[in-house]
N, C-alpha and C positions, 0 to 999 in steps of 0.2 A: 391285590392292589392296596398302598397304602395312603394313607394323606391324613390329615391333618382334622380337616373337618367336611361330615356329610349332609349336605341340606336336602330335604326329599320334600322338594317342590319347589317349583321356577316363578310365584305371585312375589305378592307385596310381604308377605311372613317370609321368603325365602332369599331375593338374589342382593339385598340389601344390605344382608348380614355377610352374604358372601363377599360383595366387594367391599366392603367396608376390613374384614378380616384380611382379605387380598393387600388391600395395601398396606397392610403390618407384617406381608412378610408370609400369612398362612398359605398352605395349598388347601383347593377347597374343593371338592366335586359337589356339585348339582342335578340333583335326577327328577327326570321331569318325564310324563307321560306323553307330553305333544312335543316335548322338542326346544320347546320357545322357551323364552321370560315375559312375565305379562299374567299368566296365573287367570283365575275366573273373570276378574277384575275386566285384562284386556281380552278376554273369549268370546263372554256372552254375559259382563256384566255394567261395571259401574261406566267404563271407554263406552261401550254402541249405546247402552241406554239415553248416558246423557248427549251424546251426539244427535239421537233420534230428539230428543228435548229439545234443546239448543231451535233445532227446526223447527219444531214441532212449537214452542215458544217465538218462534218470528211469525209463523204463518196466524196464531193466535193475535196476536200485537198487531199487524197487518188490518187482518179482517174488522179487529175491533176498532182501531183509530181511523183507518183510512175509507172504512163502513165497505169493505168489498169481500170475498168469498173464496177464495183460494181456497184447493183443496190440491196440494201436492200428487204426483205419481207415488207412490209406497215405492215403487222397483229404486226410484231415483234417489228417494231417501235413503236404502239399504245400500245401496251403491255409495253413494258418502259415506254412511256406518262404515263398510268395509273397508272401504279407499283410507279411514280414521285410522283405521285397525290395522292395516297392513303398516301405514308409517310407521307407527310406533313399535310393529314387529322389528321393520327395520333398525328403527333407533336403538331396541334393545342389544340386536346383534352387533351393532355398533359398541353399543357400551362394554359389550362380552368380550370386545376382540381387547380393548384397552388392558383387561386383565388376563387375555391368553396365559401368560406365563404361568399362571397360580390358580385360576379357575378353569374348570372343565365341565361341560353340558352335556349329558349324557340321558339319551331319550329312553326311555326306559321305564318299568315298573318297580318299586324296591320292596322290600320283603325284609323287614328288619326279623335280626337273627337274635341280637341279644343286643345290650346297650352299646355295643361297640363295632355289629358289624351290620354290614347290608346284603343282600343280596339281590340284585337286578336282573330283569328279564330284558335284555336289548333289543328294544324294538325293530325289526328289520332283517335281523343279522341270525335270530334263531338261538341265540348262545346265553349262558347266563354269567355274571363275574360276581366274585364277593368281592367287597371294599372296605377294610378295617378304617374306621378313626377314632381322635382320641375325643371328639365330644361330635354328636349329633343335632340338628336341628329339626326338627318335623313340622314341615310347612303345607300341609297337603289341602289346606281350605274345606269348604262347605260343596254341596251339589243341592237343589230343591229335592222337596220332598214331594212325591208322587201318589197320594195316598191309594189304595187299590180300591174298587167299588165299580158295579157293575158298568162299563163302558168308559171305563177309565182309560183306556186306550187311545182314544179320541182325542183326548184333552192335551195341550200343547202346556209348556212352559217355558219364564225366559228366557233360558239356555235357546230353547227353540224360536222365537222371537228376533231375539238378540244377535244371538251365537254368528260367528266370521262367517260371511258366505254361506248363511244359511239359505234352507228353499224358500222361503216364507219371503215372498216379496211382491206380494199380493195381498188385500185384506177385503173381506165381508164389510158391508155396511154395519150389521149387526157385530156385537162383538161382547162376549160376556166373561168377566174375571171371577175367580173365587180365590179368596180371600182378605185378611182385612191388616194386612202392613204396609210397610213402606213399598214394597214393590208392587202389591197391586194398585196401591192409588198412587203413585207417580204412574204405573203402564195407563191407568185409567184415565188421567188425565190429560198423559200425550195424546194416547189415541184417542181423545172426545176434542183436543186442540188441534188433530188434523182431520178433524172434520166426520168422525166416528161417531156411531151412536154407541156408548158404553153401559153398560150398568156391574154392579159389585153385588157379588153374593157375599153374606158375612156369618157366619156358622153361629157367631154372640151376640151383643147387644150393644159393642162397639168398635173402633178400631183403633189401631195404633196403642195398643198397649202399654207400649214399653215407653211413650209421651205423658207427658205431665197433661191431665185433665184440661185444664186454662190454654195449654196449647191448641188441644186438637180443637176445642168448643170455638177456640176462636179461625180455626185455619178451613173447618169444613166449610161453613157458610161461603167462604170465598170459591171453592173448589169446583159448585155446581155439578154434581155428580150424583149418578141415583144410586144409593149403594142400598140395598135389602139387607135388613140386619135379622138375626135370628133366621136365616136360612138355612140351612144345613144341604148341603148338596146330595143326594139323595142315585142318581142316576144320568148316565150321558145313552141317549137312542141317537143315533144316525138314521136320517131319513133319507140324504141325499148327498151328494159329495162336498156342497156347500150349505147343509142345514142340518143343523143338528137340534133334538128337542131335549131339556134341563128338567129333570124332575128334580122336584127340593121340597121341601116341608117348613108349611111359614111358620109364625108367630103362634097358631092353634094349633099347630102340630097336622094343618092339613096338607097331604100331599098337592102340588101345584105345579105347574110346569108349563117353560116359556121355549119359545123357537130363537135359533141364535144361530149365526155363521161361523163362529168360532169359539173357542171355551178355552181358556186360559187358567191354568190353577198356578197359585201364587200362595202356597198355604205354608209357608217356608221352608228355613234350610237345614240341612244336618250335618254333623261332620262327616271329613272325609278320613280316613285311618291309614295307613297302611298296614299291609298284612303283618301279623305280628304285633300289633305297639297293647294290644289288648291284654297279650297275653302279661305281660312285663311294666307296663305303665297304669298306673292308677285314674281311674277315667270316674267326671262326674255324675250326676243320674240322668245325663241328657247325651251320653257317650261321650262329651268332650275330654281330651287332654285335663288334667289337673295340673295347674301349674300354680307356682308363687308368683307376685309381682316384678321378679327378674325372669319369669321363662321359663325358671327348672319343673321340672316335674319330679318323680318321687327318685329318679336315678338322678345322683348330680351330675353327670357330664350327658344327661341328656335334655334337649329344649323344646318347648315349641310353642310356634308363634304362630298370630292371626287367627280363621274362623274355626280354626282345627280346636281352637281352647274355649272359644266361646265365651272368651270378654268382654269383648268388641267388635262385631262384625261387618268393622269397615279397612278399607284398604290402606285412608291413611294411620288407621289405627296396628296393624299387622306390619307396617315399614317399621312406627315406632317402636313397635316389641321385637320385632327385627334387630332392629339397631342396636336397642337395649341388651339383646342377648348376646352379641358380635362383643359387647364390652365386658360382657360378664366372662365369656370366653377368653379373653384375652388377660382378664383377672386371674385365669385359673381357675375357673368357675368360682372364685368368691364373686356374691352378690355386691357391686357395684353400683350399678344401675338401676332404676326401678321406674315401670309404669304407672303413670297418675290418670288412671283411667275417667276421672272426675276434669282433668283437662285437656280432656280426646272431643272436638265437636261433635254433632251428629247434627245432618240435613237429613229432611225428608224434601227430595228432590220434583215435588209435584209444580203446578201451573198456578198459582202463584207457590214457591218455596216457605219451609217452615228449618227451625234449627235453634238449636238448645247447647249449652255447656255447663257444666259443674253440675253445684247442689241445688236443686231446686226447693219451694220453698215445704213443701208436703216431709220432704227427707231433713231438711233445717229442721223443722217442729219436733222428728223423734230423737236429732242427733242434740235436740237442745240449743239449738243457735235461735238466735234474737235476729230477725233482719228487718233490714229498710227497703224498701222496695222502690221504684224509681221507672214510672214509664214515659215513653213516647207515642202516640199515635201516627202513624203510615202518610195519614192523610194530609200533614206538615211536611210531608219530607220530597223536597224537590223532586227528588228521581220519580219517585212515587206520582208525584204528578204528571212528570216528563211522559211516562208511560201510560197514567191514566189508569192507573193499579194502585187507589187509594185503602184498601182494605189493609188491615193489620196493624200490629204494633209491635215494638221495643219494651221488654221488660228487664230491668236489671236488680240485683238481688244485691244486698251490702252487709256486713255485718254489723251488727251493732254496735256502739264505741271506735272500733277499729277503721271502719268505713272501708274495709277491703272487700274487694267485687269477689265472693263465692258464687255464683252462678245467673245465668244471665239466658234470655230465649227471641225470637222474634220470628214475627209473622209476615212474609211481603216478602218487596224488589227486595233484589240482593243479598236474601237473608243467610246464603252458603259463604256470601264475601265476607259480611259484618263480621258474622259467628267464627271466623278466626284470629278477627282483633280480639274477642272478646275471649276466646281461646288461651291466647295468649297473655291475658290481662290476668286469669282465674288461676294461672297456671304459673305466675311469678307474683299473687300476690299483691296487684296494684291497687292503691284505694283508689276511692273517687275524686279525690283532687288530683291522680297524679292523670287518670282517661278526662278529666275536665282538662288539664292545660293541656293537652294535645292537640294541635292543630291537624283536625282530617281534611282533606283537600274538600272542596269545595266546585261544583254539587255532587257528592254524593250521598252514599246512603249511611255510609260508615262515619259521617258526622254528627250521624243523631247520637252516638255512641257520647260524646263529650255533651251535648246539650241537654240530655237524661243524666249523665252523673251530676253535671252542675245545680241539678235540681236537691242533692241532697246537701248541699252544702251552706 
């Protein structure tokens, strides 16, 4: 089988570039292990978690303003997750048929041969095909990492949580995560906002690493959450079908151990490969893809996008290298395009949200930039009070002379909304007076954005 271009994986690294190549005319095949488009993303990741949020965020709001006690059915809420999950399965087969004529979805495993060929195990049918093209894509994402340790078996992950129609639609009153990133304090803070008793194991002495210091200092205190730092998880005992007991090792290094109805490890992700990309692609010391900032890896007509490279690992971050590499393709693989990874947002999706863009000011200091700095407090900002979620702030970051916004963070309501104005601002270069005359509508949160640049002026 011939065509044009192979993308191996159905997420946000993969059907983007497809159809985007589709309407220029390429033929494209897409191999995908479940069949669908939608990728981790819509399985068991960013779609059910934040839908379980979304809920899990009214019933919080609720209970606090109106002083009452709601504690949702779990079945009910998984039921919405799902019912979330299935639309948008729909909508994607919807979008597949648009491109019939030049895209093909084929559910399968692929087995890269060499840089030009594939070969596929077809799910279903028993048979295998090869599929030459003239440039590849490898979109295949991340999966959690499970580390082995005595009664590790026990322990659930998002995938299991989250995941379409999964079993899990019931929860222990009790309920214990390990780990200390973004997924287990957003899981954390749903289920302690639907009425769960949570706490976090943390193996170090903080979390959120990959956040700038001044964020997290500022966003825990809001979060209310018991997280154990310096625990190291140690062992899972099953005592009964809903009680399991936690050995871990504190702070002195003593063995310690608590009773829990459920164990959740959140200790992060890894890449996912396909068979073959190891032997032929130059991989960095965390097994991701190596790629440059258009996509290529060490073969030039072969790509790959999203958690598979370990840039970025977020979904809207993997459309954009998607994209980017759909045009570099169309270049002839000369590099046209390039990802500015410094103007990709990133939330952390917890109860109240947190979210950052560009250079922050720790990386300013070594890169040599002189900044201005420019805050807001939360507790000025309409929305903020409308909810009665006065914690947080607005911090924006400017450079010196230039007054151009290099990086920008905030703490609080709507701070996944804000953080793509300001996305946007970091990522063409706007100074402070051009986010000062901006008229943001009024009330909301994304006008603190113009009332904090005005301050540097």
């Amino acid at each position: 089988m011939e065509t044009d271009v192979i993308v191996i994986g159905g997420g946000g690294g993969g059907y983007p570039a497809a159809f985007r190549l589709a309407r220029s005319g390429y033929k494209v095949v897409i191999i995908d292990p479940k069949g669908e488009l939608g990728g981790n993303c819509l399985f068991s990741g960013c779609i059910p978690s934040k839908t379980v949020r979304e809920i899990a965020q009214m019933v919080w709001r609720n209970n606090r303003i109106l002083k009452t006690s709601i504690r949702p059915d779990f079945s009910i809420v998984q039921d919405h997750k799902d019912k979330v999950q299935e639309t948008r399965f729909i909508q994607h087969r919807e979008e597949l048929k648009e491109f019939k004529e030049n895209v093909e979805l084929i559910k399968g495993t692929a087995k890269l041969l060499d840089n030009k060929t594939v070969r596929v195990d077809v799910e279903g049918e028993g048979r295998e095909i090869e599929i030459r093209g003239r440039y590849v894509i490898i979109a295949t994402g991340s999966e959690p990492v499970k580390p082995k340790f005595p009664g590790s078996e026990f322990a659930i992950t998002s995938d299991d949580l989250y995941g379409y129609k999964t079993n899990i639609r019931k929860l222990p009153d009790d309920i214990t995560i390990v780990g200390g990133g973004y997924i287990a304090l957003e899981t954390a803070t749903i289920l302690k906002s639907l009425g769960y008793s949570v706490r976090v194991l943390v193996r170090s002495g903080r979390v959120l690493k990959g956040f700038e210091n001044e964020i997290v200092e500022t966003l825990l205190p809001l979060l209310d959450i018991n997280i154990m730092y310096n625990s190291p998880l140690l062992e899972i005992r099953k005592k009964s079908e809903n009680e399991f007991e936690v050995l871990y090792s504190d702070e002195k290094g003593n063995k310690k151990s608590i009773s829990t109805g459920l164990v959740m490890l959140a200790t992060g992700r890894k890449p996912v490969l396909p068979e073959g990309a190891s032997g032929i692609l130059a991989l960095d010391s965390k097994g991701h893809i190596s790629v440059d900032e258009a996509m290529r890896t060490n073969l030039p007509n072969v790509f790959a996008t999203g958690d598979v490279n370990g840039k970025a690992p977020y979904f809207h971050a993997a459309v954009r290298m998607s994209v980017a590499a759909s045009y570099n393709i169309m270049s002839n693989g000369v590099a046209t395009d390039y990802v500015d990874y410094k103007s990709i947002p990133v939330t952390i999706f917890t109860i109240p949200p947190a979210a950052y863009v560009g250079i922050m000011p720790s990386e300013a200091k070594k890169l040599g930039l002189s900044v201005i700095e420019a805050s807001y407090d939360m507790k000025n900002d309409p929305m903020a009070q409308m909810y009665d979620e006065m914690g947080g702030v607005l911090k924006l970051y400017f450079e010196r002379g230039s007054l151009r916004l290099i990086g920008a963070w905030i703490v609080g309501v709507h701070a996944g909304f804000v953080i793509n104005e300001l996305g946007q601002a970091v990522a063409h270069g706007l100074t402070a007076r051009q986010l000062a005359e901006f008229a943001d509508q009024h009330p909301t949160t994304n006008e603190l954005v113009a009332y904090t640049a005005r301050k540097v002026l």
